[in-house]
KEKE-143932 format. One record per residue: x, z, y of N, C-alpha, C, O in turn. Coordinates in steps of 0.001 Angstrom, whole numbers, padded with zeros to 6 digits, always signed. Each point is the difference from the previous one (the first is absolute). Last residue first. Layout:
KEKE-143932
XZYXZYXZYXZY;...
END
This chain:
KEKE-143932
+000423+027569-012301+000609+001255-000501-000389+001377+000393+000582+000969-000487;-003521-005664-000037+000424+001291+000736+001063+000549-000618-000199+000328-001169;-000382-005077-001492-000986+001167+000441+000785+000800+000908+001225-000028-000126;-000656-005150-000072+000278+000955-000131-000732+001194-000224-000970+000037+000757;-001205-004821-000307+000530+000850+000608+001044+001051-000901-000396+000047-001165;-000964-004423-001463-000882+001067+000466+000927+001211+000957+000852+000670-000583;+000201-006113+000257+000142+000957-000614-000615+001668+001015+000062+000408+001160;-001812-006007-000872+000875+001545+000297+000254+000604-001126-000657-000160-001029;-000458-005185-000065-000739+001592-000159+001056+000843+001073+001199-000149-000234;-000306-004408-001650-000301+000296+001352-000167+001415+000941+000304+000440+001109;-000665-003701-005449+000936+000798-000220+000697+000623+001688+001184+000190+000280;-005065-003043-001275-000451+001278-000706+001357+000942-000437-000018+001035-000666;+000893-006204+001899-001050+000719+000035-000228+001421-001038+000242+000158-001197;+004692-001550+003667-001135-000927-001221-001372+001169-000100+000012+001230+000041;+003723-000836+004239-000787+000587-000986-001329-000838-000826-001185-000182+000278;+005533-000838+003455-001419+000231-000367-000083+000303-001118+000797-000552-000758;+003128+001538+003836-000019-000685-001691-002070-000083+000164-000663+001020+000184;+005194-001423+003198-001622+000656+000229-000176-000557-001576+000356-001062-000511;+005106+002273+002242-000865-001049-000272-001868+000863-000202-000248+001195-000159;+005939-000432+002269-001200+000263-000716-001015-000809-000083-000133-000789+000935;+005926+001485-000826-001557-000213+000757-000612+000591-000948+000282+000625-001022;+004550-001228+000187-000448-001556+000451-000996+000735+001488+000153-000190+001206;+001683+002672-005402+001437-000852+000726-000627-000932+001333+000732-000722+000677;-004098+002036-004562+001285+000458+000121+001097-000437+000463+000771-000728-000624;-006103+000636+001025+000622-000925+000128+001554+000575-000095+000535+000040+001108;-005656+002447-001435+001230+000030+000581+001361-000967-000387+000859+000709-000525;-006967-000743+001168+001269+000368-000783+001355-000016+000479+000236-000680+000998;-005600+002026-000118+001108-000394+000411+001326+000037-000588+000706+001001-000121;-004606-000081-001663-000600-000690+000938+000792-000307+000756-000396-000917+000719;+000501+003741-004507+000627-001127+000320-000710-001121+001055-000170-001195-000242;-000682+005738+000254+001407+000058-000024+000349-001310-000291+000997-000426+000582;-005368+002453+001321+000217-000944-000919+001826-000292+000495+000485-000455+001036;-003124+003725+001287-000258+000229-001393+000116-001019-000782-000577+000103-001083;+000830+000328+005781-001237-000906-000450+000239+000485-001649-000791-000480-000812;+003516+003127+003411-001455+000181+001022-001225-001165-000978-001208+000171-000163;+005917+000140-000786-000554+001218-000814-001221+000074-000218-000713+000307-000955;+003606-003954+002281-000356+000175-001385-001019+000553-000278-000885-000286-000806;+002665+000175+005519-000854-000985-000291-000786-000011-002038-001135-000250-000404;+004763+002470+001993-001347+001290+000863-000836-001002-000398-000993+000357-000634;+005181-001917-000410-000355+001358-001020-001211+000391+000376-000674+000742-000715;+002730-003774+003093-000178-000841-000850-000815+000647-000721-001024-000479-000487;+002943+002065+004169-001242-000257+000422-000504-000855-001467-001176-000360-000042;+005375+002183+000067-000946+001496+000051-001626-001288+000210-001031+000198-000642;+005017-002951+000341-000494+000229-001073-000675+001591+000302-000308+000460-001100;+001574-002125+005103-001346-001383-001087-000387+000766-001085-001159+000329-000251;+004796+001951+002678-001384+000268+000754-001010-000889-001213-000889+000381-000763;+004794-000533+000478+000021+000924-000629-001181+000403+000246-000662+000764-000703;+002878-004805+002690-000546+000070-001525-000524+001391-000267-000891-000232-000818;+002416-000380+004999-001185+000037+000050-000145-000082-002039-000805+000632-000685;+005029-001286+002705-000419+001726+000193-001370+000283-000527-000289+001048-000578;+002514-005708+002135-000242+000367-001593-000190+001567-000050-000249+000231-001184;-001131-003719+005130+000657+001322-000088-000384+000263-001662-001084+000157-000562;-001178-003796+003408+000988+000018-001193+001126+000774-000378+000943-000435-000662;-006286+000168+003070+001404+000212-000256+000163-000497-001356-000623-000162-001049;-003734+000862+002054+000511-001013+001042+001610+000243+000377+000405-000215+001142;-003166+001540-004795+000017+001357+001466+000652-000652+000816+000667+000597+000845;-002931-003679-004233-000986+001439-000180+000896+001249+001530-000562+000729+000817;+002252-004966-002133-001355-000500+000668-000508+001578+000288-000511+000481+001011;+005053-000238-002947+000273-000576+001264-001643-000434+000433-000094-000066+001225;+000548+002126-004944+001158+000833+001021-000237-000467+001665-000105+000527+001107;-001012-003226-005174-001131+001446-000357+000789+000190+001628-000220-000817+000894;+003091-002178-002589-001067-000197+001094-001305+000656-000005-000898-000439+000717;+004704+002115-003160+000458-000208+001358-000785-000812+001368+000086+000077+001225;-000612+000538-006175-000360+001810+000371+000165-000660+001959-000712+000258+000971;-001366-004043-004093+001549+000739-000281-000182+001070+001268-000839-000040+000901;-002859-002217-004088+000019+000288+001724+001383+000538+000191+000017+001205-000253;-002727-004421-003825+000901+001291+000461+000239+000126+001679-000032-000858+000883;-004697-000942-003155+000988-000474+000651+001179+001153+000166-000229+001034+000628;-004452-000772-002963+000899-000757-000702+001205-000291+000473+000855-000355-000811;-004403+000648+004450-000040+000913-001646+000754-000718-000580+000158-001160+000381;-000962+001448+004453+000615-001135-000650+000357+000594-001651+001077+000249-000541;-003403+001922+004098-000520-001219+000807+001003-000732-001305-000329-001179-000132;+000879+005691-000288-001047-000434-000551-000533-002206+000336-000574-000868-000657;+004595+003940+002477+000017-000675-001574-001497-000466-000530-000158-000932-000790;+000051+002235+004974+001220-000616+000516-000123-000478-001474-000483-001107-000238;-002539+004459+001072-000067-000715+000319+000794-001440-000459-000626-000890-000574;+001971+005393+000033-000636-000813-001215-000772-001660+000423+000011-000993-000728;+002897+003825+003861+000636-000655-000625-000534-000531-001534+000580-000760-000776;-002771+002246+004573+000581-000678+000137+000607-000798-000955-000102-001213-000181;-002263+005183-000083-001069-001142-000113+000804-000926+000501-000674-001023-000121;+003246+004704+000066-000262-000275-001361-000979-001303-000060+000132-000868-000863;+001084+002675+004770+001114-000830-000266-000457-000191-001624+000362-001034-000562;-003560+003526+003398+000233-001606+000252+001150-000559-000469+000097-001211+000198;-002425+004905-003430+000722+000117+001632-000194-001666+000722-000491-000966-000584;-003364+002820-003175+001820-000733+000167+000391+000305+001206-000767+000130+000954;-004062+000649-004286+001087+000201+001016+001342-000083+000297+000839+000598-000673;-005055-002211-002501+001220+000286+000100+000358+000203+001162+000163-001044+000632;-005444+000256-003226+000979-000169+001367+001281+000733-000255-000230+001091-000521;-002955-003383-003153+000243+000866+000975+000987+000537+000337+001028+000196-000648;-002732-003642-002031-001078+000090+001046+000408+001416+000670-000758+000535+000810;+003907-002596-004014-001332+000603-000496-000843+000442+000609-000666+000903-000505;+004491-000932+003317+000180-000320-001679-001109+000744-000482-000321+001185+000088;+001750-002902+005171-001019+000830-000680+000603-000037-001820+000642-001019-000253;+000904+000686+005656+000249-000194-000745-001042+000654-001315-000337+001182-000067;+001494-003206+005772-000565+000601-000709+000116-000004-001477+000059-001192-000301;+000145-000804+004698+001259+000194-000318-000259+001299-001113+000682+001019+000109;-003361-004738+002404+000014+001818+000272+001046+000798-000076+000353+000856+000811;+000076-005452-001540-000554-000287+001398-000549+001462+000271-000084+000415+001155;+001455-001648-005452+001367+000163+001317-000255+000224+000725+000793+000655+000676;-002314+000741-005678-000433-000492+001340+000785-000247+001326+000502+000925+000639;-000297-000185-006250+000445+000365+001178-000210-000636+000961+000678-001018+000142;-001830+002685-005671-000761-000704+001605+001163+000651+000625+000475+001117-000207;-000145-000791-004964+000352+000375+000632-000727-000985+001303-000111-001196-000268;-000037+000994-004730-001284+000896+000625+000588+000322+001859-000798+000621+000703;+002429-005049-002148-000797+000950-001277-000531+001312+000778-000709-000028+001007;+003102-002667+002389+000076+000405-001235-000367+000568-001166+000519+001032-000426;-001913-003649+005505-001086+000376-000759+001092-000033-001206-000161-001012-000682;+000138+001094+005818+000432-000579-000982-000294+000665-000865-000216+001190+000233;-001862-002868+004764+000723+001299-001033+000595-000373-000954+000110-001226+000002;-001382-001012+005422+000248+000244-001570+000155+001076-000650+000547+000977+000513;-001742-002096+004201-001465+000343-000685+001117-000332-001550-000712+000020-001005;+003738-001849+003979-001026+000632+000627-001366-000063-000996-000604-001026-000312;+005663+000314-001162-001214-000684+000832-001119+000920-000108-000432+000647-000954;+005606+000891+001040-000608-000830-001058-001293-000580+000714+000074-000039+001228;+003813+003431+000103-001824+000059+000241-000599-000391-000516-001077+000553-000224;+006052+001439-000687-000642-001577-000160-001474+000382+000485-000623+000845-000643;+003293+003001+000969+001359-000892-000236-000605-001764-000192+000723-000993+000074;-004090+004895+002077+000781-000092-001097+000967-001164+000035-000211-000933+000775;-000412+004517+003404-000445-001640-000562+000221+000224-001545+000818+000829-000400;+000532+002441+003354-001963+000084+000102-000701-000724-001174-001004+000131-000701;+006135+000395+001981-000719+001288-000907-001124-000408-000412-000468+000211-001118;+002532-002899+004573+000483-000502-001645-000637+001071-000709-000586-000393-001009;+000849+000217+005663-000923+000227-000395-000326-000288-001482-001081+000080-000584;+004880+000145+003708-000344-001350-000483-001508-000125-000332-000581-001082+000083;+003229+005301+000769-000500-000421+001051-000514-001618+000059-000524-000475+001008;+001647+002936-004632-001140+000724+000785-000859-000633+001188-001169-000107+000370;+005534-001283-003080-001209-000450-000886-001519+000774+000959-001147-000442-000065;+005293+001684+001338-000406-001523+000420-001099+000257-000473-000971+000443+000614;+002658+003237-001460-000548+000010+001096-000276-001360+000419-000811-000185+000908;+002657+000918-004941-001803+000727-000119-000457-000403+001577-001108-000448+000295;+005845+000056-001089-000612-001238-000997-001907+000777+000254-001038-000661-000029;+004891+002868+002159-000516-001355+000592-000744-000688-000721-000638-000931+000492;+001769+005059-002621-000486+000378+001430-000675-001408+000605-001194-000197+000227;+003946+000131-003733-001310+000180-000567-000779-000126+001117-000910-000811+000176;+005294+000689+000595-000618-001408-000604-000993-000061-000393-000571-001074-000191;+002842+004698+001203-000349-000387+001261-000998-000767-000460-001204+000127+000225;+002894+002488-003404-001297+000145+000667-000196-001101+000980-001129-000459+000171;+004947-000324-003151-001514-000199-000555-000989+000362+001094-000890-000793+000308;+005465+002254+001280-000578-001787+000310-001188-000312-001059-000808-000807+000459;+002565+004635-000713-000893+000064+001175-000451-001100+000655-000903-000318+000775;+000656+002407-006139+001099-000498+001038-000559-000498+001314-001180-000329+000116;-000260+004254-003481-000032-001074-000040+000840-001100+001200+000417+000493+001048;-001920+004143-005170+000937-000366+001407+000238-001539+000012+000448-000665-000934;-005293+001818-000034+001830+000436+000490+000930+000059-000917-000444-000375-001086;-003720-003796+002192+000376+001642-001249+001497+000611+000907+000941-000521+000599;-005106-002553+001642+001186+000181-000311+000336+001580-000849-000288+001195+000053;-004224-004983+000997+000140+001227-000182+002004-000404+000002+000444-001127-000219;-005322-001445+002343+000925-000033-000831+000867+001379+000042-000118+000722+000990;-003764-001513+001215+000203-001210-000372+001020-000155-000709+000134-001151-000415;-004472+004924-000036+001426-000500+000301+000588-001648-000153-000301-000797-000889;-004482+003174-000493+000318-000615+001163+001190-000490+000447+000063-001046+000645;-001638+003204-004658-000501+000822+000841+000158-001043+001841-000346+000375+001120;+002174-001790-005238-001921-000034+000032-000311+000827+000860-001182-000028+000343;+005575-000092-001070+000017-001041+000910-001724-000232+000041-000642-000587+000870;+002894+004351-002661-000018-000204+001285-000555-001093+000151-000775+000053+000956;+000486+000720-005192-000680+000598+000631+000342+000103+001618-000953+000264+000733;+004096-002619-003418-001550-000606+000049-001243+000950+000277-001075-000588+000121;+005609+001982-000589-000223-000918+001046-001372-000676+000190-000667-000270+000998;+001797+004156-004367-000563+000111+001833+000048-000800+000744-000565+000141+001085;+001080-001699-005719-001354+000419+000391-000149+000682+001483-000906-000204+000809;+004975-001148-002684-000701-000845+000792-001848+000340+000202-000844-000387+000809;+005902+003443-000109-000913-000455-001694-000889-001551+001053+000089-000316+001186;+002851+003386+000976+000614-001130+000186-000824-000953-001828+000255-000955-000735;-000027+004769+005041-000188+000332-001096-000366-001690-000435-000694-000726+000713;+002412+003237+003290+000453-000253-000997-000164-000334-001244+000873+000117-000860;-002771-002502+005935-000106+001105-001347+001477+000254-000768+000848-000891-000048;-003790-001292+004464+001871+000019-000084-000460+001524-001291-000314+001181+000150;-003022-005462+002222+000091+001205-000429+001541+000321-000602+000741-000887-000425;-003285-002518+004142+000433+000080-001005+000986+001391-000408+000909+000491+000668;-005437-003266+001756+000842+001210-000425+000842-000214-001147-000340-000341-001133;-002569-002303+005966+000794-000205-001019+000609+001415-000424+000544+000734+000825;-004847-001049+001978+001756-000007+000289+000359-000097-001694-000479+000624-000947;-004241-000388+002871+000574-000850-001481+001200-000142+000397+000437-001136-000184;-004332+005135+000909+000746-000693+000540+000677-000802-001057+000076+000288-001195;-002880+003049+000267+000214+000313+001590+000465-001551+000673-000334-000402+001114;-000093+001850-005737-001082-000015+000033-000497+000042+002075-001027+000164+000658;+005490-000611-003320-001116-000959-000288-001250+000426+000643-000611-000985+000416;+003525+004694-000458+000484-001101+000894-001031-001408+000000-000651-000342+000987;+000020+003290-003958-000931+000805+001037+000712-001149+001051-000707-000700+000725;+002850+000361-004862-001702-000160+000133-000559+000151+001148-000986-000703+000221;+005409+002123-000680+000241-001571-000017-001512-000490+000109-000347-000863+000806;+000764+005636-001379+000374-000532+001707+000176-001435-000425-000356-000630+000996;+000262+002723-005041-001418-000067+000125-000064-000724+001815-000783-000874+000373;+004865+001038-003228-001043-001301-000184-001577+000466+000985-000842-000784+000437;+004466+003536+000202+000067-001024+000802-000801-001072-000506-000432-000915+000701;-000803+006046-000949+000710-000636-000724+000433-001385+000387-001128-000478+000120;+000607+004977+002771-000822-000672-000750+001161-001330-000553+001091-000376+000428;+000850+003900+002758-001336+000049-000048-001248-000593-001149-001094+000558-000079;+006115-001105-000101-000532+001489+000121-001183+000276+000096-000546+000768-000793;+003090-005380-001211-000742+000468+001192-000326+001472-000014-000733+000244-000958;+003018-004521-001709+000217+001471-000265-000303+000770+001372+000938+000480+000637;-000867-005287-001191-001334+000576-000750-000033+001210-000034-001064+000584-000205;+002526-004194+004297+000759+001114-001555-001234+000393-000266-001029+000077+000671;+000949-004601+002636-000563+001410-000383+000702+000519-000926+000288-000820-000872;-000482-002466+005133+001122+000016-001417+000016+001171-000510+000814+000865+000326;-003211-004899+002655-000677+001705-000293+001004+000143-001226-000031-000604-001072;-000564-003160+005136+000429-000032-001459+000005+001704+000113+000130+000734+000980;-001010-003120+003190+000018-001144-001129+000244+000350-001219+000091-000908-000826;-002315+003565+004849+000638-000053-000623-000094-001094-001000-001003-000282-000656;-000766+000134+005695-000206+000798-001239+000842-000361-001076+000283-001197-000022;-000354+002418+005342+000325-001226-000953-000536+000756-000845-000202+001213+000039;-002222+001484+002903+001656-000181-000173-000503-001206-001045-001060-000193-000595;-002745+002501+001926+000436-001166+001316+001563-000530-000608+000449-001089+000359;-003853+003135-004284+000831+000272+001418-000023-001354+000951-000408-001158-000091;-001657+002750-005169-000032-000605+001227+000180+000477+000975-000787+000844+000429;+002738+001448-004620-000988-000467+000628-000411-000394+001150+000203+000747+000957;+003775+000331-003935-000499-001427-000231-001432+000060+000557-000703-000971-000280;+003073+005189+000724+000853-000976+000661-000630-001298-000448+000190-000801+000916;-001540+004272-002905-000086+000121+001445+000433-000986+000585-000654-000498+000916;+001390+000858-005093-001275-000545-000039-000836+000216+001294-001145-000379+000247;+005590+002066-001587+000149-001356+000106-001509-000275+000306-000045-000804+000931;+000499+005076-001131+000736-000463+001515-000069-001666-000544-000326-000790+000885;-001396+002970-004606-000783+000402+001234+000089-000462+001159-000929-000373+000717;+003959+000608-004462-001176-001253-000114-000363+000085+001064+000366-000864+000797;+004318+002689-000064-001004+000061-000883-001219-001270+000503-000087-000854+000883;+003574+000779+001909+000787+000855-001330-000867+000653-001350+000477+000555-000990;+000677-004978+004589-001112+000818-000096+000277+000813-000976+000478-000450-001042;+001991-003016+005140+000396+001043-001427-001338+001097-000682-000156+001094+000544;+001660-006456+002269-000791+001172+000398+000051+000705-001747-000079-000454-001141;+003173-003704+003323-000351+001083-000753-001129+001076+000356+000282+000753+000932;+001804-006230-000143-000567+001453+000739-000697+000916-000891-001133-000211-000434;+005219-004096-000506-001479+000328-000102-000131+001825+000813+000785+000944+000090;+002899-004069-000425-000883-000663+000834-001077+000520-000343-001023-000508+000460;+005296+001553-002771-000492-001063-000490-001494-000534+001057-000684-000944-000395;+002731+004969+000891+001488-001056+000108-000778-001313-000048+000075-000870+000867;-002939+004455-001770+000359+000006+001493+000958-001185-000311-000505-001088+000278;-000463+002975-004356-000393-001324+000775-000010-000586+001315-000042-001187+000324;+002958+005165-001668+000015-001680-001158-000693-000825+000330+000439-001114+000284;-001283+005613+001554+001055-001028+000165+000080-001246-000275-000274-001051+000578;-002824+003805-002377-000523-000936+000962+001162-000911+001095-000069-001078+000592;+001079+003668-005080-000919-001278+000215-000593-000739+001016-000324-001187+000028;+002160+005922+000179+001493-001034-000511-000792-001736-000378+000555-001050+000324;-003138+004650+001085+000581-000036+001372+000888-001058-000787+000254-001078+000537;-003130+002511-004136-000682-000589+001407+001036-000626+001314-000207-001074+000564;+001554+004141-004033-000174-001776-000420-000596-000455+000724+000412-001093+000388;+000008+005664+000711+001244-000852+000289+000174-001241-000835+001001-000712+000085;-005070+003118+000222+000564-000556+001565+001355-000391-000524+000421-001076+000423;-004879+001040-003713+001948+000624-000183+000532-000399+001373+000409-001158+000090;-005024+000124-001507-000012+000992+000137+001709+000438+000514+000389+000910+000731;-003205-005811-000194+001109+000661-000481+000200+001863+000197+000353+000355+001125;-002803-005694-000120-000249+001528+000156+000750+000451-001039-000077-000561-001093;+000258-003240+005018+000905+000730-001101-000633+000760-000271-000169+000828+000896;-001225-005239+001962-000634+001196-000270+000881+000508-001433-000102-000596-001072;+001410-003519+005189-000331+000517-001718-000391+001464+000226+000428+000672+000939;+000029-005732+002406-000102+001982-000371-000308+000059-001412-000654-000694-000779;+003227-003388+003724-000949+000328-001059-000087+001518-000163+000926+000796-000158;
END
């Protein structure tokens, strides 16, 4: 398996790629945005199963190279931050990322991360949502539309943008409103694992899902258990009005 390191610091670079060397994976080392975004364009060489990006980049900022990566190519990214609030996770992961590690972090977490994105890649599990449901359906929550067969999301006739793991995993609760979903089979339809590492991931994707449709109880949180799809009694449905600019 090749991995793409971009990593400014050669001697975390050289002491990591060790580490995975041991572990069967082929290292290619990119030390800014620029050289990584060299390196993910169409070649004759294998192509890389997993893009293990730092954010603290010399050349440019790593959320903005996580974008530009998307916009080239769908290698799996997962981003290696210190910064450990959840709003930057959830701004990585809208930006495209498949999952993020905080430092200092352990090396058996990365591997596991490493393999867990790269199945799911190579399964084609990313593409799919977690249920297809029947062909030409939508589902129709108070003001909320979700379409499977586009995979599309609207509140109040208009359109929401979602990653594919977010239209997954609303998908997934929406098909059964009212139903608790315990965290572990969220985990297991939505990233096709059962690697408990991943909780930390659901609940960032739980938060992005709140923000993006603006209805906080539209998903509720089940203490100890899951989560559950709350429909919304009529006319109590409404978005809440955007944020203003800071």
């Amino acid at each position: 398996m090749r991995l793409l390191l971009v990593e400014d610091d050669d001697h975390v670079a050289a002491a990591l790629s060790a580490v995975l060397a041991k572990h069967g994976l082929s290292v290619v080392h990119a030390r800014n945005g620029e050289e990584a975004l060299k390196a993910l364009l169409p070649a004759h060489a294998e192509p890389f199963a997993v893009v293990l990006l730092d954010l603290g980049l010399p050349d440019q900022d790593g959320f903005e190279v996580c974008g530009r990566i998307r916009k080239i190519c769908a290698t799996p990214v997962i981003m290696v931050t210190a910064r450990s609030d959840v709003r930057s996770r959830i701004h990585g992961l809208n930006l495209g990322a498949d999952d993020y590690v905080v430092k200092p972090y352990d090396t058996g977490e990365l591997l596991a991360r490493i393999h867990a994105v790269s199945r799911r890649n190579a399964s084609g599990g990313a593409e799919q949502p977690a249920d297809e449901g029947v062909p030409g359906e939508a589902l129709y929550l108070g003001a909320v539309t979700v379409e499977l067969p586009t995979r599309q999301v609207s509140v109040d006739g208009a359109a929401v943008p979602l990653t594919r793991k977010e239209f997954d995993l609303l998908a997934l609760l929406a098909q059964r409103p009212g139903v608790v979903f315990r965290r572990e089979q969220i985990i297991s339809e939505v990233w096709r694992t059962s690697w408990e590492g991943t909780g930390r991931t659901l609940e960032v994707h739980i938060a992005s899902l709140r923000a993006k449709l603006r209805m906080p109880a539209l998903i509720e949180t089940v203490r100890g258990v899951g989560y559950r799809l709350v429909v919304p009694a009529a006319g109590a449905g409404r978005r809440l009005p955007a944020s203003p600019a800071s």
